[in-house]
Phi, psi and omega in degrees: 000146182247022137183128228264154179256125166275007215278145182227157212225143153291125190286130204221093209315186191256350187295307226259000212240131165322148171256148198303149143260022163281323194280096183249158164336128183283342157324313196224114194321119196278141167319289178294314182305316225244295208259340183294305162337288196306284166331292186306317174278327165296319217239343212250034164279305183245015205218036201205188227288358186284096157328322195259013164240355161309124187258153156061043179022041205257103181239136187284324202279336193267075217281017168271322151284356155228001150278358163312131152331115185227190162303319147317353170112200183253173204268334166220142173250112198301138184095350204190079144305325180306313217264005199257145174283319138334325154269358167276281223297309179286340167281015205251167206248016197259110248243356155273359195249302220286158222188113355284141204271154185332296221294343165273359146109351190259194206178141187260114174313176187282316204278349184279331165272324162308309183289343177287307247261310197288331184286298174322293172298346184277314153153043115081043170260141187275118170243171164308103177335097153003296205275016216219328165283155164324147157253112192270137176275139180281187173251126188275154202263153177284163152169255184302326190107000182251115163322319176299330175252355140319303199314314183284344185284291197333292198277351139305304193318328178290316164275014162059035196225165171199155179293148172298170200287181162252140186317162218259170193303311176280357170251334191285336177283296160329300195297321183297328183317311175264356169283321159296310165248342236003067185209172173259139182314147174273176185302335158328270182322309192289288187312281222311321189275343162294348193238033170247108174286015214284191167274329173243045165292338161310280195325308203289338182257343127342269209306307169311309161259045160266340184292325181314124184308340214266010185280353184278323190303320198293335202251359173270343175296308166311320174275326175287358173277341166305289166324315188059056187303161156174132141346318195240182171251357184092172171071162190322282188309323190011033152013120188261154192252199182184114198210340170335297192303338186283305154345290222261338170318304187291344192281287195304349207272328172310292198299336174253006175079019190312128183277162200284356162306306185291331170303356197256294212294324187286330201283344173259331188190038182296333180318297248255339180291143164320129197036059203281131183278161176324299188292342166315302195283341190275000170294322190297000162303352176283315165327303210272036184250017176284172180287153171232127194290104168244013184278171177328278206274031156263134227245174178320273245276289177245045141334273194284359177275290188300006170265337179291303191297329213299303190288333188259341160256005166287281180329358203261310205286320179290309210253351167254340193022099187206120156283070168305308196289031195262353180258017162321310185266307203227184200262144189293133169325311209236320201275155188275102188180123178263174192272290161329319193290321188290000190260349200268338156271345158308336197287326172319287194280000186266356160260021169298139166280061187236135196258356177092330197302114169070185200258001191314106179326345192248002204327112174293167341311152169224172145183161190310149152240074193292147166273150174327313158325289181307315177308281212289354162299301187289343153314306177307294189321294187310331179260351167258331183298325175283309185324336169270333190295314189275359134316331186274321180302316183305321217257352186274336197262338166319316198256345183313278193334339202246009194296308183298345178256353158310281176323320207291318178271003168275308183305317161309315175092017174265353190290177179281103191245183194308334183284339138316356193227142173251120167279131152325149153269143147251151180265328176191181167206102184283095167225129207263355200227008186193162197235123180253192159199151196257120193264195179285330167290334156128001181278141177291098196286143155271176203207139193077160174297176173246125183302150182301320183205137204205160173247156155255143152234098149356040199271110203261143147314049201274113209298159164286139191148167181268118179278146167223338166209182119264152174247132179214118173290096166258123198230154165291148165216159172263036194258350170267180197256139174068067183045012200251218193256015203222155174227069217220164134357304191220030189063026131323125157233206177203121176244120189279343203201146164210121205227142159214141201228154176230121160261104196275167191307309193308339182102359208250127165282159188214136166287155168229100160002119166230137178272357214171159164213201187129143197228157166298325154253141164205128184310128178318156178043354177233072186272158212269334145006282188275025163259025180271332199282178181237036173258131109344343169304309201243167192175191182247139163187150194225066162260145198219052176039021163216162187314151199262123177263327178208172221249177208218161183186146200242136188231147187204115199287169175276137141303341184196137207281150188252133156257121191305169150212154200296118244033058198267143161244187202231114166281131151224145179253113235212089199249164173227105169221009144336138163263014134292132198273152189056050182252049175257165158331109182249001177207120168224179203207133170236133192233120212238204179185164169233358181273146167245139344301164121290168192244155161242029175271009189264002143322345199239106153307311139356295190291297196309321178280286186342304187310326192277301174307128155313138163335270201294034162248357204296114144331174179280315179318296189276352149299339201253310190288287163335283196297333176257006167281324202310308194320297204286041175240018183235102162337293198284290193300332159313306180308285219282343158302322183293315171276359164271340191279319161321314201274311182294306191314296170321279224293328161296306162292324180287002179246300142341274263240336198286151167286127164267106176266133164301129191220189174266128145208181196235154166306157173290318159242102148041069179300137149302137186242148193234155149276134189267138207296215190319061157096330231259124174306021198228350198240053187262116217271244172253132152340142162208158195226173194273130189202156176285171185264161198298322193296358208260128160304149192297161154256121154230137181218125203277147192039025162187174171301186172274154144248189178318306199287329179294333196276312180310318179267028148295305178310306194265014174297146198283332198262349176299134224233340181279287195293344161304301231272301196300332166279318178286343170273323175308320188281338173299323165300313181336297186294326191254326179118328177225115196288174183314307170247129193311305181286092179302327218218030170232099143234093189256217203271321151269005150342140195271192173242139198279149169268005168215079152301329221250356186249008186263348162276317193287303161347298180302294170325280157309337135333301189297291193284003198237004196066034183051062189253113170303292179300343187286302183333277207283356169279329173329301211266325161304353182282291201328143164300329149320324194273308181334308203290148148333089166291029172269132196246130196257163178292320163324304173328246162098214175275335188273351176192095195285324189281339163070064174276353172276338174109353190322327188223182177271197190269125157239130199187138194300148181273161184273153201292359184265329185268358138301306184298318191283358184291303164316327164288301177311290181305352186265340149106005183246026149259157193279147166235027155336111178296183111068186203123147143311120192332145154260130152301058200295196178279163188186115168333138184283163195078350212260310182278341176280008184263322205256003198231356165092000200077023196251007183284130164273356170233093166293212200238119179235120192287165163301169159235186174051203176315335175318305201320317208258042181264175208268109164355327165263019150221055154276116187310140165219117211264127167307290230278335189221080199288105216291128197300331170310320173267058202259036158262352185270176168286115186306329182072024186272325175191184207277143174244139151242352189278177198269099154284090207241162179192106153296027161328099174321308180326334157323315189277344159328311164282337175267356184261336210239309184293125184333329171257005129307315175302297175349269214305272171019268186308334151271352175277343184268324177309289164293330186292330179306307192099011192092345204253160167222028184264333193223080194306315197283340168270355189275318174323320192290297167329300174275335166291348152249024177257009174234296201265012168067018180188143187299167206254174172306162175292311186315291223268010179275345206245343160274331160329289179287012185282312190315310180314289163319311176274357160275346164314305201299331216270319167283163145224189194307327199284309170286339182284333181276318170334291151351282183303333187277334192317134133124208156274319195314145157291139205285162184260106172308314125026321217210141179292139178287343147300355185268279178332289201286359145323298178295312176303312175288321166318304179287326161319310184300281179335285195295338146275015183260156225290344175243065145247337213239007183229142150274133183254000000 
């Protein structure tokens, strides 16, 4: 051995142990091994468990249904084949009599009728489908002390078979390495652990990288394909969502081991736990990960019945290998599960409020997911917004007493009115995209059409004298639409920015501070505030949702009035970068004052007749309208108004900016759930109420129904004879490539019979028994000598077991294309190794979502720049509808998958030859192995060929490295080699003559594309 495992396993008497229902007597063809098989594929289409395709009332699956009495005498007599009609039938030579009849084309061999002919005399006992029964730890056989590689030497043994030698250190470190991380071990990690004499030098690099963060990203991949994880929503429209945070969940939880029971129970029905905390209810986002329908002509209703089923054959399928939907229309062919059972776990998931209605990414329930930032922001928000607010209450009923001698001088006409502010002259306006004219008021017209989005600069006239505010006047004409201020939709604009400048007779310009702003109006969520801000998101507009009837004005304070000198102007920069399109301004009036505060209320026609009414005639609107000009006309209230409006706006966005992840809840009353006749939501039959399938241990739960949290924790129940068993194989595929039972995600009736049934119990259990501990599961099976062995296959291997489903050697098998692309990141030293986060835009052909989408996507596709690119494959955004093609070996993630997609497609080297962030890798990877040096091509050659394959290469493969390099020398000149070099972002390593450097770099394209760089060994 080459080097020992301490791990120790509980010794388990043989008294206490099950005997397997893989073990039938050797004499006589065990039922599950031998004859169920047989059935299921010959007899149980039409003589198996659907009543309503049952022929001559003849049922097969059942031995109550084939020792019945039928007309013909009963169909098996146990013990007496003569005697049975079923073995007449299949011996019979009359081709309307014979079973299976002509007309289905199948057929039994002579050994096959034999093993029926032997089973009937041995008394025809019938058992239960293996995978339906409890699962019981076997008695494992002595030998090394490692169970796994006991079970497995027994049954090699039967084939006259033994495990392969084990594989040599450095390949055995790769393969845990992408198994564990899915990434390659660095050159480090490889010298430290070939050179650990220790005994558990195994042990210790296991336990590390089960410790490592990126092992929670690699084991999150399988499940979001499972999940049927996506950015988007699917369907035509295929809207994007933020489902992310649910993502970045599944990473942590892996990385702290949450045990899977428990992991089971949040992701179906953490809403429903007692006092259920955030991170529960954000697990139930796995539910709410199915596609959502928004197109035109869908209609609701059965909208949410497939968003229901979606959910009740995902769960059927992850935690059961169960083919629920085949029980959609009808009763299951072959697996014992009706058509009612499959409505009765519809009935679980069918109290969700969610009615199917419109396409919303957001569809409630939803709840927040803020990053550790954002949450401490908005704490902070939640505790100064009152805290001003209620300052602001304090300071109004402080100045409240002076309101009536206010009006009274409004009224009077003594107040600061229009005969305070002096209009402006203009002088020019720099708009490179829009034409004015300066009218007789002295306001500016645009004139022609208007750009989607656009800036003014302003050069204004300025009297000498002290400024303290501006005014800037948005007035109707009718040349905008529908008469309002705009040549916008709906005569709207959004001013994103406001800047004001002085320019003095010396020529020197100065920004000028502005403190405050207030408008007579302001559009929900577009207070005149943001337009102080540097977002293009926010701004000042003033729509109230009918054609803009009167003209609006912004008045924007000084902290202290400045003094202008004479022959100065005043620049204001006056921006529209709404992503509304045409909302900039089209006739404004700019006005300037020395007074404090200034006012904008004689702008507001409203405000002025409000003013004018008695008190006791005033509405509550114009009482309210009075009463906040009089507040904001006191310097300290305005200031401190200004800064609660502020303070609101961040929170509005910061609340708008946070991710809503779609979660589970159940309505307050109860929807009836029915069976629908072939599925159609349109057809609903008898009432069901929620239960589990009968072949299943009962859920019993007293005085009232089952929910979600009863089916979960049912699932994860010690006597469910499915979820262990059904989890331990996925992870055995992870590993191995192919699970124990080849169909993850069928194991019903037709299911093969596992060739190491009894290590696929033993598994489940220790799984179970250990407290459903993911990581203890998979270091169980990385220790073992099984996992150990040597993937070298001699032609005896071979021919006695090509797919090496007996386990003889170790796995070998092409990496899946996500863990290619970060392999290729990784040896190139340019991956990011950023946990979470919002989905990246790596590079992708340009055109590809607008092909799927008719050209009707309002976003097209902008790869990232900077780091985004070289993130880790798993937060690449994924469009449902355009699954990003680099990974066109995965699962579309349309709905749920667990089985395994592999391909050697030569289409593949499209992407490992072509796509941009190979040329990259490459071009660093040649970058790093020189080292700075360009003298010595064949050691920089060498370097990266083991900095990828972990081990120096042959003299054969040192002399093709350099054939290649001369002929990619020859092949370049300056010009193409920077061509070359520029692909992708990374910059060329200035370090290396750029024919050199792109010489290396093709060489290193080959390494990363040669078949055991692109395989597991």
């Amino acid at each position: 051995m080459l080097f020992p495992i301490v791990m120790k396993f509980p010794a388990v008497p043989f008294a206490l142990l099950a005997i397997s229902p893989l073990s039938p007597a050797a004499d006589v063809p065990g039922f599950n091994s031998d004859i169920r098989p047989l059935l299921s594929d010959r007899c149980f289409a039409c003589h198996g468990f659907d009543a309503n395709t049952r022929e001559a009332g003849l049922r097969l699956d059942t031995p109550e249904g084939a020792y019945a009495e039928l007309e013909d005498g009963p169909a098996i007599v146990p013990g007496k084949p003569d005697e049975s009609s079923v073995w007449k039938r299949i011996m019979s030579k009359d081709p309307e009599v014979v079973m299976p009849p002509s007309t289905s084309h199948l057929k039994l061999s002579d050994d096959e009728k034999d093993l029926i002919r032997r089973w009937i005399e041995g008394g025809a006992k019938y058992e239960k489908h293996w995978t339906f029964v409890r699962a019981e730890r076997p008695d494992v056989p002595e030998g090394s002390g490692h169970p796994i590689d006991d079970l497995v030497s027994e049954r090699l043994r039967e084939d006259s078979l033994e495990l392969s030698p084990e594989a040599d250190r450095r390949t055995l470190i790769r393969r845990l390495s992408f198994d564990l991380r899915g990434l390659p071990p660095t050159p480090e990690e490889v010298e430290a652990f070939v050179s650990d004499p220790a005994d558990d030098a195994w042990e210790k690099v296991v336990d590390r990288f089960l410790a490592d963060p990126a092992f929670g990203e690699r084991m999150a991949w399988p499940w979001l394909d499972a999940a049927r994880y996506a950015d988007t929503n699917g369907f035509q429209g295929d809207d994007e969502r933020t489902m992310w945070p649910w993502r970045d969940w599944v990473v942590d939880v892996f990385n702290r081991n949450l045990p899977y029971d428990d992991f089971t129970v949040w992701q179906i029905a953490g809403d429903l736990l007692p006092d259920a905390t955030h991170e529960q209810k954000l697990a139930t986002g796995f539910l709410r990960n199915h596609a959502i329908n928004g197109e035109g002509g869908s209609i609701p209703e059965e909208n949410r019945v497939n968003y229901v089923m979606d959910m009740s054959e995902t769960v059927g399928t992850v935690w059961m290998g169960l083919t629920l939907n085949c029980c959609r229309c009808h009763d299951h062919k072959y697996d014992p599960l009706s058509q009612k059972e499959y409505y009765g776990l519809f009935d679980f998931f069918n109290q969700t409020p969610v009615d199917g209605s419109g396409g919303n990414p957001q569809t409630p329930p939803v709840i927040s997911a803020p990053s550790e930032s954002q949450a401490e922001r908005e704490l902070e928000l939640a505790k100064r917004i009152p805290e001003l607010e209620s300052q602001l209450k304090i300071l109004a009923v402080k100045v409240g007493p002076g309101q009536a001698n206010w009006e009274n001088a409004r009224t009077s006409g003594t107040s600061a009115s229009d005969s305070s502010w002096q209009t402006l002259d203009i002088e020019k306006i720099d708009s490179p995209h829009a034409d004015f004219r300066i009218l007789e008021d002295k306001s500016a017209l645009v004139v022609g059409p208007v750009p989607d989005r656009g800036d003014y600069g302003v050069t204004l006239t300025a009297p000498p004298g002290p400024l303290a505010a501006l005014r800037l006047e948005a007035l109707r004409h009718k040349s905008m639409t529908q008469g309002g201020i705009a040549k916008s939709d709906s005569g709207n604009f959004v001013l994103t920015g406001f800047e004001l400048f002085v320019v003095g007779p010396d020529g020197k310009r100065s920004k000028l501070p502005i403190k405050a702003a207030e408008a007579t109006i302001e559009q929900r969520g577009l207070p005149v505030s943001a337009a102080l801000d540097s977002d293009p998101a926010t701004g000042w507009a003033v729509w109230q949702g009918k054609p803009i009837d009167r003209d609006h004005a912004a008045v924007f304070r000084l902290p202290e009035p400045v003094l202008i000198p004479a022959g100065s102007t005043l620049e204001v920069r006056l921006r529209h970068q709404s992503r509304y399109k045409k909302h900039l301004l089209g006739r404004f009036r700019i006005s300037i004052t020395d007074t404090a505060p200034p006012a904008v209320d004689r702008a507001d026609p409203s405000l002025a007749t409000a003013i004018r009414i008695p008190v006791a005639n005033r509405s509550k609107e114009q009482a309210a309208l009075v009463r906040s000009a009089y507040l904001e006309s006191h310097p300290a209230y305005a200031e401190l108004l200004a800064e609660v409006t502020r303070l609101r706006v961040e929170r509005d966005k910061l609340t708008k900016s946070v991710p809503k992840v779609m979660i589970m809840a159940d309505r307050e009353k109860r929807r009836d759930s029915f069976i629908l006749a072939i599925g159609s939501y349109e057809q609903p039959g008898e009432k069901v109420e929620a239960h589990t399938p009968a072949t299943l241990p009962p859920l019993n739960v007293e005085g009232r129904p089952p929910n979600r949290l009863d089916l979960a924790r049912w699932l994860v129940s010690r006597d469910h004879p499915l979820t262990a068993r059904v989890t331990v194989n996925r992870f055995w595929q992870d590993l191995f490539g192919i699970g124990l039972i080849k169909s993850p995600e069928d194991f019903g009736v037709q299911s093969e019979i596992p060739k190491h049934g009894q290590l696929l119990d033993w598994l489940a259990v220790e799984f179970m028994e250990s407290g459903w501990d993911t990581k203890h599961l998979l270091k169980t099976i990385v220790t073992s000598r099984t996992y150990r062995q040597s993937s070298r296959a001699t032609s005896e291997l071979l021919a006695a077991d090509p797919d090496n489903r007996l386990l003889a050697r170790g796995p070998r098998f092409r990496l899946p294309s996500w863990m290619i692309r970060d392999q290729a990141l990784a040896v190139s030293g340019l991956l990011v190794p950023e946990i979470g986060g919002e989905p990246v835009f790596p590079w992708q052909p340009p055109g590809l979502w607008a092909e799927v989408t008719f050209g009707r996507r309002k976003k097209s596709y902008t790869p990232d720049t900077g780091e985004k690119l070289r993130r880790r494959s798993l937060y690449t955004f994924w469009r449902r509808i355009s699954a990003p093609p680099m990974f066109f070996d995965n699962a579309k993630r349309e709905m749920c998958e667990v089985g395994v997609g592999r391909t050697n497609s030569p289409l593949h080297a499209l992407a490992t030859l072509n796509d941009p962030i190979f040329a990259e890798a490459s071009r660093a990877l040649a970058s790093r192995a020189s080292e700075g040096r360009s003298d010595d091509p064949a050691r920089t050659l060498a370097r990266a060929f083991e900095i990828v394959l972990l081990r120096p290469p042959s003299e054969i493969e040192s002399a093709v490295l350099m054939d290649s390099y001369r002929e990619a020398r020859s092949a370049f000149d300056p010009e193409t080699a920077r061509e070359f070099l520029s692909i992708g972002e990374t910059p060329a390593d200035p370090e290396l003559d750029p024919v050199e450097h792109a010489a290396l770099a093709a060489v290193c394209l080959s390494i990363l594309n040669t078949d055991e760089t692109l395989t597991k060994e």
